[in-house]
N, C-alpha and C positions, 0 to 999 in steps of 0.2 A: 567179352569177345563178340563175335560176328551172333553165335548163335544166342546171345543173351540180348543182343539188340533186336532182332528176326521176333526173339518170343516177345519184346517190349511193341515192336510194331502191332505181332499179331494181336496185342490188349487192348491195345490203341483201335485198331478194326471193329474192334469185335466189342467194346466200349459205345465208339464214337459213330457204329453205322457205318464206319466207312471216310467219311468227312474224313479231309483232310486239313481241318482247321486251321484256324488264323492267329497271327499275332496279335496281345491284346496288354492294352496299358490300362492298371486298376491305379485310381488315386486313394493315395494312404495317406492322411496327415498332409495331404498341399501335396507332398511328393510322387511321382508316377513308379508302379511298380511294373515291371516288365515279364510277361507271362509270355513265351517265346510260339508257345504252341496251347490251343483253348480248344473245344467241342464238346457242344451238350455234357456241361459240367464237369469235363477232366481237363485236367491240364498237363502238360508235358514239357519237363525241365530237364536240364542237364545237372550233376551236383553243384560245378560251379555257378552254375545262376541262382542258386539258392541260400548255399555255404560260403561261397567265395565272394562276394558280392556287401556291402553294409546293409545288411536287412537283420530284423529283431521279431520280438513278439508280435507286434500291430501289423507286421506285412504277413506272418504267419497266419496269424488268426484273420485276415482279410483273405486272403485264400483257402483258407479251412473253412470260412462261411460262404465262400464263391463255387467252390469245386468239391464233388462228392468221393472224387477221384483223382488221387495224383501220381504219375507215372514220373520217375526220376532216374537218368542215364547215367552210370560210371559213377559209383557213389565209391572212393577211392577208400583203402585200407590208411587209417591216419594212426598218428605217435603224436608225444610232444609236441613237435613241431609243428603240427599242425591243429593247434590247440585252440583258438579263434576258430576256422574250421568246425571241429569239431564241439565248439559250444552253440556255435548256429546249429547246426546239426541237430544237437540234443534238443534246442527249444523247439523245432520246427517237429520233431517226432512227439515230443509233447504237445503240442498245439496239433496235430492231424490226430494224435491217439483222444485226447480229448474232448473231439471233437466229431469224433468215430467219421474221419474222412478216410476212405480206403487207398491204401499205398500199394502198386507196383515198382520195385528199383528194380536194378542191377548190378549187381557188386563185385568189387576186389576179396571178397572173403564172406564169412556165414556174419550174422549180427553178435554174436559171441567174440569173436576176434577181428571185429571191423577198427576199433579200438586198441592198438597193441601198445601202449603206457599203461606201466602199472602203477607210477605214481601222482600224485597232484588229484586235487578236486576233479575234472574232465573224466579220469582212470574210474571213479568214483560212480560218477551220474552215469557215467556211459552204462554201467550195468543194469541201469534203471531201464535205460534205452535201450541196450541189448533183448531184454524182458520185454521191454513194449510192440518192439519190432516181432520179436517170434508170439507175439498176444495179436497183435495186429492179421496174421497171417491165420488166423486159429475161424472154424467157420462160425462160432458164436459172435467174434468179433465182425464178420463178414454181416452177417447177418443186422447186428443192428443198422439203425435208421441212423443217417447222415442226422451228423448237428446234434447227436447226443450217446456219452460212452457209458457205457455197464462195466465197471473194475470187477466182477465178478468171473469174464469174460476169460477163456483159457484154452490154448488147444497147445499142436506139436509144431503145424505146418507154416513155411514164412512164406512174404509173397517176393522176398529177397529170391533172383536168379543171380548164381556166381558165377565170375567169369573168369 
């Protein structure tokens, strides 16, 4: 909602200095990746530019070594049906958890039930990524240094805002 965006801008501020940054195309493999919004190492995407979109591992981890920070708008409550979706998804929290790149979203729901299939492979992982999301949000994980993760790392706090 209005107020989940407001808190995303004021990250973005208080992130980026201010800077109201620019569009930027990173080449991955020949092909141009489309970073809609860039400043002093954060990025800012909407879910579909990142989920909706044919992007995999290599565009993940090209932006996990680009940006120390990534801010991601309307990251939608998915099912089944939205099961492609949601495997992007999964790899792209793996490749920023990995990589201890720090995430701001904003979400349709908590990371617990962002995920509402209970069955198939996706139902499965996603709890891996439910976990990462609320690890990610924790200040040990905060704390570490961009470009390298501590699995050790645990807290309560998500950087998920519901909307």
């Amino acid at each position: 909602d209005a107020s989940a965006t407001a808190a995303l801008d004021a990250a973005w501020n208080k992130l980026t200095g201010g800077a109201p940054g620019e569009a930027v195309d990173l080449v991955v493999k020949g092909r141009k990746l489309h970073v809609p919004r860039a400043a002093h190492g954060v990025a800012r995407f909407a879910f579909s530019d990142l989920c909706e979109q044919p992007l995999g591992a290599s565009d993940y981890l090209r932006l996990a070594h680009e940006y120390h920070t990534i801010l991601i708008d309307r990251i939608p409550a998915m099912d089944a049906a939205d099961r492609n979706a949601a495997k992007r998804f999964i790899a792209l929290i793996d490749t920023l958890y990995d990589n201890a790149v720090k995430l701001m979203a904003s979400a349709d729901a908590d990371p617990l039930t962002l995920y509402r299939a209970t069955e198939g492979t996706e139902a499965m992982e996603f709890q891996r990524t439910a976990s990462r999301l609320i690890e990610m949000g924790s200040e040990s994980y905060l704390a570490l240094p961009h470009g390298r993760s501590d699995s050790t790392a645990s807290g309560a706090s998500t950087g998920l805002v519901e909307t």
